[in-house]
N, C-alpha and C positions, 0 to 999 in steps of 0.2 A: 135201660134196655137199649141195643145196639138198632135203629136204624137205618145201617148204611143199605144202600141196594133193595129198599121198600120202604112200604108203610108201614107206622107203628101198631104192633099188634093188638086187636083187641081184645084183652085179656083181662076180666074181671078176676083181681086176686081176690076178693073173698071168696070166690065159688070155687078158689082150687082145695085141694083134699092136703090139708097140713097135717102133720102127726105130731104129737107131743112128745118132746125128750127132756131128760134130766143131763146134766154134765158130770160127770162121776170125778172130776176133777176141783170144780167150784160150786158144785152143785147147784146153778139155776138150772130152771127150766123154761121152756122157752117150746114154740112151735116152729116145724123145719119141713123141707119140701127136699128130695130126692136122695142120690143115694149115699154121697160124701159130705152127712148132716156136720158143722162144725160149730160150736158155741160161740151163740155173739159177745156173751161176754169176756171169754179167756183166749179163745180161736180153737179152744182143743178137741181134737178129734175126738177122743176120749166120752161119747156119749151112748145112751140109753134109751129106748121108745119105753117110755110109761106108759 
């Protein structure tokens, strides 16, 4: 997380709302958060909300 110019946010990541995708190109799946989701394991845009 960037904190130039404040304090570190507190933001509890378990309590954010993650969605589940598949990769249609490697096909893991994996949980992702916004709206340009990209696979950790290939980097490819190329995914799915399961």
């Amino acid at each position: 997380m960037c904190t130039v110019g404040g304090p570190i946010a507190d933001v509890d990541i378990k309590k954010l709302k993650t969605k589940k995708y598949r990769c249609l190109d490697c096909g893991n799946e994996f949980k992702g958060i916004g709206k340009k989701v990209i696979c950790p394991s290939c980097q490819s845009g190329n995914v799915e909300e399961v």
